[in-house]
Structures are given as C-alpha cells and as structure tokens.
Backbone as JSON Lines, residues from 0, in Angstrom:
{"i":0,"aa":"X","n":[33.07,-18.87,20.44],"ca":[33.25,-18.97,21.88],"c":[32.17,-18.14,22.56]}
{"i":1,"aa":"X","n":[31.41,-18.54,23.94],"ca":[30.0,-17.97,24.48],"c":[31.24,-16.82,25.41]}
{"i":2,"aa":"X","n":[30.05,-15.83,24.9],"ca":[31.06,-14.37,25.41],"c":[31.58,-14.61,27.09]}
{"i":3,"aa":"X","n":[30.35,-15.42,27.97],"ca":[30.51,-15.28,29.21],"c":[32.08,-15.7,29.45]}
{"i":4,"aa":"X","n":[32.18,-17.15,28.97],"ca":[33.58,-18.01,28.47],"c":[34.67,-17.46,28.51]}
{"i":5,"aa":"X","n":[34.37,-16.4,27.55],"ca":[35.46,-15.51,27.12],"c":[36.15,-14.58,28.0]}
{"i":6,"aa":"X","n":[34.85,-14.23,28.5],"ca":[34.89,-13.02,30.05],"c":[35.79,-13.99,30.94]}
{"i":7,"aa":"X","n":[35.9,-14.82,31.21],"ca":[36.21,-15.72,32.05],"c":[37.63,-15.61,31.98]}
{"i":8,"aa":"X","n":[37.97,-16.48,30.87],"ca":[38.9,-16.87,30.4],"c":[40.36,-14.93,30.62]}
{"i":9,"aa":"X","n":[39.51,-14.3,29.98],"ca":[40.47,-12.8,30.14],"c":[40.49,-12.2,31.37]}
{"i":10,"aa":"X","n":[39.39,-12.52,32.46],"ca":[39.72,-12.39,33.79],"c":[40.91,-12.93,34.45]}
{"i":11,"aa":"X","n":[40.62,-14.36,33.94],"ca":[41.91,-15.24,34.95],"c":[43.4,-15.02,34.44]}
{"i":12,"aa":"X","n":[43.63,-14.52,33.11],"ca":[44.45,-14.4,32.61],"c":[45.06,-12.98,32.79]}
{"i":13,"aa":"X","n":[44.53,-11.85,33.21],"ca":[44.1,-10.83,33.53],"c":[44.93,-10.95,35.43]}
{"i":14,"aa":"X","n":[44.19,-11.72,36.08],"ca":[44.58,-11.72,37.61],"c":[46.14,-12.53,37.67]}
{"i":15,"aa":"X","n":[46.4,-13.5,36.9],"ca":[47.35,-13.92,37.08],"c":[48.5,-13.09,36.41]}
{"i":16,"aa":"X","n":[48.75,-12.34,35.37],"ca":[49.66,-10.91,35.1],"c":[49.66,-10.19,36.18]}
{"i":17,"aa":"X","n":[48.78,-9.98,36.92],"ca":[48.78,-9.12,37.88],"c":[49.56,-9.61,39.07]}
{"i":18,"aa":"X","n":[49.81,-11.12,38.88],"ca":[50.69,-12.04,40.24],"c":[49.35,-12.14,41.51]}
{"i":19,"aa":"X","n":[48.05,-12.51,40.98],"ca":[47.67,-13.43,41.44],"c":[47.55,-14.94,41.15]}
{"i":20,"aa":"X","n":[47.47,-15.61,42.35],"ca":[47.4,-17.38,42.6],"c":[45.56,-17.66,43.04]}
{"i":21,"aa":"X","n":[45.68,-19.26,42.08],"ca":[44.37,-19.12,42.64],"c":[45.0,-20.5,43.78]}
{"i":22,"aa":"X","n":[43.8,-19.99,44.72],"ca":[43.77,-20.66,46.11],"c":[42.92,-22.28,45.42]}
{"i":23,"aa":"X","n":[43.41,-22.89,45.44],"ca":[41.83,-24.04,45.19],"c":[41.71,-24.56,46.51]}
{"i":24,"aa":"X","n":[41.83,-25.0,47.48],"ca":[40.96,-24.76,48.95],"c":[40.01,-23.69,49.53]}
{"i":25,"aa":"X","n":[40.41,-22.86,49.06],"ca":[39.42,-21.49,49.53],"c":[38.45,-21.26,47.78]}
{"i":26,"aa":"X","n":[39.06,-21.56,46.77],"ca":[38.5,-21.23,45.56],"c":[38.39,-20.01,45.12]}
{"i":27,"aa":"X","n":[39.59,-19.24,45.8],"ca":[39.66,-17.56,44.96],"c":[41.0,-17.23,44.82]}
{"i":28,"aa":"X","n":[41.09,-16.15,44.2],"ca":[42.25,-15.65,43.84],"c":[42.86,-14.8,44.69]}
{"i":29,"aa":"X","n":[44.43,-14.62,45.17],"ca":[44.97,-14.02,46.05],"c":[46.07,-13.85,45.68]}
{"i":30,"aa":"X","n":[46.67,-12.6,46.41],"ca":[48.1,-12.43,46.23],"c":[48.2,-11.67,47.99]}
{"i":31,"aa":"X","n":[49.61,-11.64,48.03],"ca":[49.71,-11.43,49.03],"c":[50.6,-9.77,49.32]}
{"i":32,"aa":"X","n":[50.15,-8.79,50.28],"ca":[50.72,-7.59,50.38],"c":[51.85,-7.95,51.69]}
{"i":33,"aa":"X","n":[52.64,-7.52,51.89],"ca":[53.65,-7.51,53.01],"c":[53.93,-5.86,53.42]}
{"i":34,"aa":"X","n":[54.26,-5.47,54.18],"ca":[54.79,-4.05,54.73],"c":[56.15,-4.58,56.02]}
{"i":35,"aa":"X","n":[56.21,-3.39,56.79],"ca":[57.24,-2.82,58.02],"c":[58.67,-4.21,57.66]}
{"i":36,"aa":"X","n":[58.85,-4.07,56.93],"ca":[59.91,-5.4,56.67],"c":[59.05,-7.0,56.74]}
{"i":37,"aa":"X","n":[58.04,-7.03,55.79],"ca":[57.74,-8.21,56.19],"c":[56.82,-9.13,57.8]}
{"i":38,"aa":"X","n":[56.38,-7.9,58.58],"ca":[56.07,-8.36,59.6],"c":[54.28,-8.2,59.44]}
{"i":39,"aa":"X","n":[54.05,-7.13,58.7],"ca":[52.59,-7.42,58.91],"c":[51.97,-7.81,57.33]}
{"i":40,"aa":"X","n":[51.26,-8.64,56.87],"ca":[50.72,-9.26,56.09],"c":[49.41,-8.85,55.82]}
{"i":41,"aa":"X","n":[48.49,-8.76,54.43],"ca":[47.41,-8.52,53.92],"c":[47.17,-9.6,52.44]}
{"i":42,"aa":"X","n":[46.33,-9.27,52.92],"ca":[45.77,-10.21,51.57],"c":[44.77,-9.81,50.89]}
{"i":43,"aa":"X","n":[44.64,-9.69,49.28],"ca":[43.7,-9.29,48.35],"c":[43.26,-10.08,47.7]}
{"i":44,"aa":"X","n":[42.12,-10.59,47.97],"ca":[41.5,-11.75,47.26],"c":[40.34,-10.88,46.13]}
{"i":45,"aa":"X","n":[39.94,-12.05,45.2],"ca":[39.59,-11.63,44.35],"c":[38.48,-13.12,44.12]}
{"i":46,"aa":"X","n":[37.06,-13.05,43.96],"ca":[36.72,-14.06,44.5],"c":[35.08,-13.85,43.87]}
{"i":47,"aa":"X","n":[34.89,-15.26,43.23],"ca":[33.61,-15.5,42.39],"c":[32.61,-15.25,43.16]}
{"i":48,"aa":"X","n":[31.51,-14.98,43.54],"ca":[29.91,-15.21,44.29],"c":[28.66,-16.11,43.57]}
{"i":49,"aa":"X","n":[28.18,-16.58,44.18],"ca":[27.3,-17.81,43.79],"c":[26.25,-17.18,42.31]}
{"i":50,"aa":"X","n":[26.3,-15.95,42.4],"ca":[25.09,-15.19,41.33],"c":[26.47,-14.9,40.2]}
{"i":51,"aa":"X","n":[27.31,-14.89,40.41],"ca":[28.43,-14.94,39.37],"c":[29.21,-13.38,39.25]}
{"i":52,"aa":"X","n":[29.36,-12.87,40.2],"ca":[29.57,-11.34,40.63],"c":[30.69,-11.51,41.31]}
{"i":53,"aa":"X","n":[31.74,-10.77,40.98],"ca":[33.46,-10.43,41.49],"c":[33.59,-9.68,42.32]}
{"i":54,"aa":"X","n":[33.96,-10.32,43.44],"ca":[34.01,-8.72,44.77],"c":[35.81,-9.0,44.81]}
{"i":55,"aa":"X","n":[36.31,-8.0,45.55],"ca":[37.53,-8.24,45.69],"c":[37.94,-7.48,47.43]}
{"i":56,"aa":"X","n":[38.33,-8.52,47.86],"ca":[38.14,-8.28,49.37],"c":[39.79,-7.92,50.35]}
{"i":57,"aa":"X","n":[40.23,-7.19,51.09],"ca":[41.19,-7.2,51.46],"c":[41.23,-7.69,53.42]}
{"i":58,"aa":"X","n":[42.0,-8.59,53.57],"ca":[41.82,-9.31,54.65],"c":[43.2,-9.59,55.32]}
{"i":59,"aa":"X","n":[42.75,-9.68,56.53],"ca":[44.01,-10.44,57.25],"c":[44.37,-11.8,57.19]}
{"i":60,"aa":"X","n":[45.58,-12.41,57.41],"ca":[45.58,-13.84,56.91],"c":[45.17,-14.67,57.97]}
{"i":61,"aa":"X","n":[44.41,-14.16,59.05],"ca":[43.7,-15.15,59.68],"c":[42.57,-15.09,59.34]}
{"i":62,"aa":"X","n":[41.62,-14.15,58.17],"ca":[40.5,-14.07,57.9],"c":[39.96,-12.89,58.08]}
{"i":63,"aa":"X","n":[40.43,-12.07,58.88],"ca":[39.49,-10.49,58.8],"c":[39.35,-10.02,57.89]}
{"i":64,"aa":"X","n":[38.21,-9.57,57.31],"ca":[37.99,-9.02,56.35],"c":[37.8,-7.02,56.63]}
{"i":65,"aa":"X","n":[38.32,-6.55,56.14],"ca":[38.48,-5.47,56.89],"c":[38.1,-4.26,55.52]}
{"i":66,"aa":"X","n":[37.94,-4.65,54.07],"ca":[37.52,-4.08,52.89],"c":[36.32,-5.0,51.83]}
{"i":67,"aa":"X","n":[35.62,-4.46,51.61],"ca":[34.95,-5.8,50.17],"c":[34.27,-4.31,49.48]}
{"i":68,"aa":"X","n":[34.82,-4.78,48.03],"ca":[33.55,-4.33,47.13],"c":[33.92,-4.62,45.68]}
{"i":69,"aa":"X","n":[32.64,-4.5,45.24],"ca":[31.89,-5.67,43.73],"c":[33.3,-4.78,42.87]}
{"i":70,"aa":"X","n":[33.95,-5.42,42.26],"ca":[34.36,-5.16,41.06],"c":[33.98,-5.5,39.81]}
{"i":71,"aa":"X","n":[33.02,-6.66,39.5],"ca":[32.57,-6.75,37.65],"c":[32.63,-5.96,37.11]}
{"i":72,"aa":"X","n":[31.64,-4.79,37.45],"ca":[31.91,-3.91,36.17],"c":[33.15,-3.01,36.1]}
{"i":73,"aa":"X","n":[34.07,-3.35,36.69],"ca":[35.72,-2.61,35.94],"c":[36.61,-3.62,35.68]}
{"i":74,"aa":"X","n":[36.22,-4.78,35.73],"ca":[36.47,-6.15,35.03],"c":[36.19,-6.22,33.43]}
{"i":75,"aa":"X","n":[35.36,-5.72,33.09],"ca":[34.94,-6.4,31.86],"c":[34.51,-5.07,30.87]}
C-alpha cells in the first residue's frame, strides 16, 4: 500500500473516532460544538488544501472563520 494512501486512509479513520462527518457539499470534515444550552453553535472543520496540507479551521455556521491553522504535521 503507497504510504501517502495509508496516511489517508488513518486520517479519515482517525477524524471519524473523533465524531467527525464528512460534509460532501463543502468536501471537509466537521463536527459540531454547541454551548449556553444549545444556543450558540461552532464548528470545527478539518479540511484538505489543493497542495494536499490539513488546516483545521473553527467557524461560525454561517461561515466565519474566526481560527485556522495547518495541522499535518500532528496528523501523521
């Protein structure tokens, strides 16, 4: 098996133990944070880049992005 493959394969398997979903409309991985009883919402995506580099971003669910940074290398 080509190591990258492999990397792959133990990532996704890896995010989904963790109780992430992958989005396939958006094409990343997310789970969702809740607080104050459920009223305010966050979201932690976890999300490929075109050069093949893992950032993991925390956002509002209308899209603010309000955190990002590269995780690969504590991925692998």
């Amino acid at each position: 098996m080509d190591d990258a493959f492999a990397r792959e394969v133990t990532l996704r398997t890896l995010l989904r133990s963790k109780g992430y979903e992958f989005d396939q409309n958006n094409q990343w991985w997310v789970r969702e944070w809740t607080t104050n009883d459920g009223r305010e919402q966050v979201l932690e995506v976890c999300v490929k880049t075109e050069d093949g580099e893992w950032n993991k971003l925390m956002m509002t669910p209308d899209g603010f992005v309000f955190s990002a940074e590269a995780i690969t290398n504590e991925i692998g």
